[in-house]
BALOBA-1460 file (C-alpha; in Angstrom, 3 decimals):
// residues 101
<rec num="1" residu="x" x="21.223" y="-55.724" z="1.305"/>
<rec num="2" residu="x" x="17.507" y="-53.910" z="1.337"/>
<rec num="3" residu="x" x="15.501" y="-55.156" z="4.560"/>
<rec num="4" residu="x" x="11.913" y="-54.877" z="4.111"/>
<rec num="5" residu="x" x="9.447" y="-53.538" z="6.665"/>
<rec num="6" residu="x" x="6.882" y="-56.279" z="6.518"/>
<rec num="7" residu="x" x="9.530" y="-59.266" z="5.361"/>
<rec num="8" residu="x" x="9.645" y="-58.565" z="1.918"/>
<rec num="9" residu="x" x="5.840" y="-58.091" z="0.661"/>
<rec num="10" residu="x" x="5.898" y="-54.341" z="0.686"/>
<rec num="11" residu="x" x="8.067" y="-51.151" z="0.418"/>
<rec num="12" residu="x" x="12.043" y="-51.437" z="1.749"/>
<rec num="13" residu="x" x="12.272" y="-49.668" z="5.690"/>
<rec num="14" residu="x" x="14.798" y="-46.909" z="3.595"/>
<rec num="15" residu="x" x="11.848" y="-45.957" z="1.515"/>
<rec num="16" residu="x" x="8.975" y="-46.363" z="4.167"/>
<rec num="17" residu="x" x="10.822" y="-43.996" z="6.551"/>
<rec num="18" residu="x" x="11.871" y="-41.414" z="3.609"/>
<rec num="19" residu="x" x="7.913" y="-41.433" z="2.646"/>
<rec num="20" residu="x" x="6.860" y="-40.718" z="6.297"/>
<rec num="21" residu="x" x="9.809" y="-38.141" z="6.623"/>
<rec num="22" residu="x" x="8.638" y="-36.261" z="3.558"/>
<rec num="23" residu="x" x="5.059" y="-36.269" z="4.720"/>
<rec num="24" residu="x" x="5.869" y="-35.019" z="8.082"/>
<rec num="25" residu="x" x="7.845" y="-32.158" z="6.026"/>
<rec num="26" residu="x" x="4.611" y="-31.605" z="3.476"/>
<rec num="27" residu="x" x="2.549" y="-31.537" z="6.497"/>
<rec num="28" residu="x" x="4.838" y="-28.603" z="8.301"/>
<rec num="29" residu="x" x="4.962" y="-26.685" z="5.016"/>
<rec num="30" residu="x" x="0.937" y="-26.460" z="4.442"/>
<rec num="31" residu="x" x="1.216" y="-25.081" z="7.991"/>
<rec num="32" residu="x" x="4.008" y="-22.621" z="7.444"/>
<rec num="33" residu="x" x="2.026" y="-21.882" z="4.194"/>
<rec num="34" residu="x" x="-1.463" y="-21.321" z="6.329"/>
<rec num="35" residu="x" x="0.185" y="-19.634" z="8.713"/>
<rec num="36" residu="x" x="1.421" y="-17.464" z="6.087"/>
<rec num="37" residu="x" x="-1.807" y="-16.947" z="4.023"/>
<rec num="38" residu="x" x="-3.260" y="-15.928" z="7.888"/>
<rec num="39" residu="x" x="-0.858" y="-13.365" z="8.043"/>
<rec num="40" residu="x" x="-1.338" y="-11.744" z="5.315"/>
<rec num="41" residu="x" x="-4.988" y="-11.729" z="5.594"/>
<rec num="42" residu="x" x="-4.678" y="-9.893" z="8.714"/>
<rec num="43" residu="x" x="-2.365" y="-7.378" z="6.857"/>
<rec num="44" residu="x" x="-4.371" y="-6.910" z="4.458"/>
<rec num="45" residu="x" x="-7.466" y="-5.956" z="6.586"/>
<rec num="46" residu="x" x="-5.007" y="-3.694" z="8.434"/>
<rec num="47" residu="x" x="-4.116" y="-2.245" z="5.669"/>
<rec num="48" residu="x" x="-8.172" y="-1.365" z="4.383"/>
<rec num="49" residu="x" x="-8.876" y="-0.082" z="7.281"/>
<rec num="50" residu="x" x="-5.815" y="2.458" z="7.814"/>
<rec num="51" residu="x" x="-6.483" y="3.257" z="3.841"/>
<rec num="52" residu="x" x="-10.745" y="3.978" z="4.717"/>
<rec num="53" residu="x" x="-9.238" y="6.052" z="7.513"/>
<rec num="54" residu="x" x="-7.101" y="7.985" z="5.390"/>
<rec num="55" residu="x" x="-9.915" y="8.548" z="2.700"/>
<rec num="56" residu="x" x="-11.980" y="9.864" z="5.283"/>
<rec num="57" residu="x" x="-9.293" y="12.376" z="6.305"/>
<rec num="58" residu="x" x="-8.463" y="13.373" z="3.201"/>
<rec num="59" residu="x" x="-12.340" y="14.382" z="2.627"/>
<rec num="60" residu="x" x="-12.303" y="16.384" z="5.833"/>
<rec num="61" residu="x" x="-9.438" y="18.312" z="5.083"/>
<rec num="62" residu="x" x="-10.405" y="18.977" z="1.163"/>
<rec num="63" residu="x" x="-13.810" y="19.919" z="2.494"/>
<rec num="64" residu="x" x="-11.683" y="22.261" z="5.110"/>
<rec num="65" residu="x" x="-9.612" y="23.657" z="2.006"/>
<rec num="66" residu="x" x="-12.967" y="24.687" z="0.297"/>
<rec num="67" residu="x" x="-14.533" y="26.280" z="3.089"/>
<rec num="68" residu="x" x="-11.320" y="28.736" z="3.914"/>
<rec num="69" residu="x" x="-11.260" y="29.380" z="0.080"/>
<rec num="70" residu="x" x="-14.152" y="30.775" z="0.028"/>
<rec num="71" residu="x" x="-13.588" y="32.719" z="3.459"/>
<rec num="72" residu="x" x="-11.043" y="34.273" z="1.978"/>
<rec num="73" residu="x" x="-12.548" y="34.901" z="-1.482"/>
<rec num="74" residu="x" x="-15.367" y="36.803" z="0.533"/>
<rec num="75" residu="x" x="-12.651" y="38.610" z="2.716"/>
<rec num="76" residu="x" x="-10.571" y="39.574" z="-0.729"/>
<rec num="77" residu="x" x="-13.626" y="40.530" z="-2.348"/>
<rec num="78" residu="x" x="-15.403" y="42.885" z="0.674"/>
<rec num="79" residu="x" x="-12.207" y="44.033" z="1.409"/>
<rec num="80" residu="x" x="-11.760" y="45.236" z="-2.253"/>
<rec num="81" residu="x" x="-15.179" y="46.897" z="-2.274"/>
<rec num="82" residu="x" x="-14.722" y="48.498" z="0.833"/>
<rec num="83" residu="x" x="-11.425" y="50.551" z="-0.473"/>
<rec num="84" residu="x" x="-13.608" y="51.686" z="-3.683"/>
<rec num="85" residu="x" x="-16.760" y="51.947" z="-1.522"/>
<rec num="86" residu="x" x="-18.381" y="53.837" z="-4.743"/>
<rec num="87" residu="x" x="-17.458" y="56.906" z="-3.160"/>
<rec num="88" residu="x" x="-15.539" y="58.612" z="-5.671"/>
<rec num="89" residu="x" x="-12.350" y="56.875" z="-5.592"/>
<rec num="90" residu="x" x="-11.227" y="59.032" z="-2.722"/>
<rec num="91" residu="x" x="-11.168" y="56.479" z="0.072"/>
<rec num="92" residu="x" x="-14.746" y="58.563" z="1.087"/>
<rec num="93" residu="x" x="-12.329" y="61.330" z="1.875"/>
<rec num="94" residu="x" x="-13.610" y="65.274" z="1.934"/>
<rec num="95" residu="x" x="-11.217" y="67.532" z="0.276"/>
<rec num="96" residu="x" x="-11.235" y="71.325" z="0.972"/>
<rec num="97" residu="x" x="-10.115" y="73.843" z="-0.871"/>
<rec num="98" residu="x" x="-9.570" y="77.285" z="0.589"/>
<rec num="99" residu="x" x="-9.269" y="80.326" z="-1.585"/>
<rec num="100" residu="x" x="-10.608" y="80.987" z="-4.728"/>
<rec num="101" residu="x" x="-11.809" y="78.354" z="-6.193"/>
């Protein structure tokens, strides 16, 4: 037989605790849920900042790439016009020739 929590006006005692069990359980799952949410908004902001940080590095180090580029493009290219120096092809070198000539 069903006993009733108020003497039979209202809801059996079977069903009134299963109704304050389950919201005691819905309760604990919005917090695990919150909790949760939390979590990953922490991640998240984590996760932005590492990602600016590594933005900002990669600029550095493309802006790094570009500068010895061109450090060595100027070496190559006064290095090559050094070797021709426009001074006959001979390295600026004097040749002598003894006899007749």
């Amino acid at each position: 037989m069903v006993e009733w929590a108020d003497g039979g006006a209202a809801k059996p005692t079977v069903v009134v605790g299963l109704s304050s069990r389950n919201r005691v359980s819905a309760q604990q799952a919005r917090e695990r849920k919150k909790a949760y949410m939390t979590e990953l908004e922490v991640k998240a902001k984590d996760l932005e900042l590492r990602n600016a940080e590594l933005e900002q590095k990669v600029s550095t180090l493309q802006n790094e790439n570009n500068t010895l580029r061109q450090i060595l493009k100027n070496t190559t290219a006064h290095a090559g016009k050094k070797s021709s120096g426009g001074k006959g092809g001979d390295g600026g070198k004097k040749h002598h020739h003894f006899g007749k000539g």
